[in-house]
ZAMARGU-4260 file (C-alpha; in steps of 0.2 Angstrom, whole numbers, plus 5000, padded with zeros to 4 digits):
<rodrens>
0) 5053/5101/5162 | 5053/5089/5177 | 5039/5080/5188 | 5037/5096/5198 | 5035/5109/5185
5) 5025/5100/5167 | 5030/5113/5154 | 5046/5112/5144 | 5055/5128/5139 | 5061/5129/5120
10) 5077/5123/5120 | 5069/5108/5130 | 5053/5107/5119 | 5065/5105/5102 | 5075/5092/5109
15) 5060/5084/5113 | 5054/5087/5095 | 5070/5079/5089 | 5071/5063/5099 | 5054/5059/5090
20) 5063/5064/5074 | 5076/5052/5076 | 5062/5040/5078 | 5053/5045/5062 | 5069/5044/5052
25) 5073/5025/5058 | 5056/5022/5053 | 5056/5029/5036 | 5071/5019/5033 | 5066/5005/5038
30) 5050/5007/5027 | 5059/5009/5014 | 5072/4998/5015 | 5058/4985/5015 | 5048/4995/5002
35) 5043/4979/4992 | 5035/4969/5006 | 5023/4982/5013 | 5006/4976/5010 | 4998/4995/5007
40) 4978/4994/5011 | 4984/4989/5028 | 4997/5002/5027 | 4985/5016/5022 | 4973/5009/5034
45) 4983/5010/5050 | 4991/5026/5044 | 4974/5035/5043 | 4964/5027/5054 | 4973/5039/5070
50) 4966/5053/5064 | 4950/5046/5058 | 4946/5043/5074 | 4957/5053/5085 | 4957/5070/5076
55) 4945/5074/5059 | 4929/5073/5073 | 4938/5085/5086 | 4944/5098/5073 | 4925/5097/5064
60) 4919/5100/5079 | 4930/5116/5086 | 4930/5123/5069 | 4909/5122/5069 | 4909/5131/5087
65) 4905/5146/5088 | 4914/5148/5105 | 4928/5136/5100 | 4925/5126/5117 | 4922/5107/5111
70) 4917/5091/5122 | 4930/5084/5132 | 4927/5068/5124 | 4936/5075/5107 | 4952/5078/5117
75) 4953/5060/5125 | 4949/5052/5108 | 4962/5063/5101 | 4975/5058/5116 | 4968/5038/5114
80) 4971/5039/5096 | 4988/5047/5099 | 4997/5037/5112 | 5010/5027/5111 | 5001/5014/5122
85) 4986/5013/5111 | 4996/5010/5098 | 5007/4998/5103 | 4993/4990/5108 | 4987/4990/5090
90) 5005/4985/5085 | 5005/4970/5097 | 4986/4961/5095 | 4990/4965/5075 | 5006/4954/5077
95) 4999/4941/5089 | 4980/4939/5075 | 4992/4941/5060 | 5008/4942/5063 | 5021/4957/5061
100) 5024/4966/5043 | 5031/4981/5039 | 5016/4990/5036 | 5017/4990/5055 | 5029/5006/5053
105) 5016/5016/5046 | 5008/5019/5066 | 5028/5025/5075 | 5029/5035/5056 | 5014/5045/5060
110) 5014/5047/5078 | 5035/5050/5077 | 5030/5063/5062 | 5016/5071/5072 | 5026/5076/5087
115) 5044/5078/5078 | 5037/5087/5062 | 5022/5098/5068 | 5022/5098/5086 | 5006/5088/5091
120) 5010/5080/5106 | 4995/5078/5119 | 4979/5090/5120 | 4974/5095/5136 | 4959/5099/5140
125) 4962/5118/5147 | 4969/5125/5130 | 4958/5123/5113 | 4958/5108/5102 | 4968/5119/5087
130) 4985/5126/5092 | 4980/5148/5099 | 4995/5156/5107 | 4990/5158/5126 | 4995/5175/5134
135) 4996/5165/5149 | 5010/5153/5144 | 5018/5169/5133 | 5019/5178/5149 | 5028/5164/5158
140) 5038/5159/5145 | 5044/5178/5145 | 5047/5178/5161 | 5056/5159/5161 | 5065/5161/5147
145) 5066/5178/5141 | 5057/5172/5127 | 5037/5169/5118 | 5028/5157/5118 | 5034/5151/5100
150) 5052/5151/5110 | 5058/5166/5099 | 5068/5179/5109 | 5056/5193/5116 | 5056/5210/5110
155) 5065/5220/5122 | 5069/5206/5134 | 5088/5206/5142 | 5095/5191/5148 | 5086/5183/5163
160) 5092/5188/5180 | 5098/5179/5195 | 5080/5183/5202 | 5074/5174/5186 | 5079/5157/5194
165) 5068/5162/5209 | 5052/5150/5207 | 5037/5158/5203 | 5026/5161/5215
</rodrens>
């Protein structure tokens, strides 16, 4: 929510959603408004590699664990795989070897469709690799916001009082 307090609330967390879906759509139109000159293996390619690398191993691996509890090496190659900085690295050193083409948008398509569409932003290590509601974060955002975790009202919750501004100690 602000450089105190790293969570976001659910009004804050869709708007957040929909700045990277404004994203995607300029992407997509610009795709396809220049439909004719992607060259597609290096479309695929770039499109697939992020989560051939960054997620297919990590979700093998939680889903294999018996405990769910994975190496922290899975999330930072997720994160890695997922940053914008990584990928505009990728964008850049692609354009200075072999100059830009619009097989280019495929990386902002994923990453814009990853965070606006589903929801994946980064994985941090305290919370497993797949989405699992938290009780924790249920129970503040209740408190918060009057709401779950999902950001759906809570049953039997009122409206937050005055003493729901205080901070939470």
């Amino acid at each position: 929510m602000d450089q105190v307090n790293a969570f976001e609330s659910p009004t804050t967390t869709r708007l957040h959603r929909g700045e990277y879906l404004v994203g995607l759509g300029v992407s997509l139109v610009l795709f396809a408004a220049h439909i004719g000159e992607v060259r597609w293996l290096p479309a695929v390619l770039l499109f697939v590699y992020i989560d051939l690398i960054g997620y297919i191993p990590g979700a093998i691996a939680y889903r294999r664990s018996p405990t769910k509890r994975i190496p922290k090496g899975f999330y930072v190659a997720y994160n890695t795989m997922h940053s914008l900085i990584t990928q505009a690295a990728v964008v850049g050193l692609w354009m200075w070897v072999s100059g830009p083409e619009w097989a280019l948008l495929v990386i902002p398509i994923h990453l814009c469709a990853d965070r606006g569409v589903f929801g994946n932003f980064m994985k941090p290590f305290a919370l497993p690799f797949e989405p699992v509601p938290d009780e924790r974060f249920a129970r503040l955002s209740q408190q918060l916001f009057g709401t779950g975790a999902t950001g759906s009202p809570a049953v039997g919750v009122r409206e937050p009082s005055a003493a729901a501004a205080e901070p939470v100690r």
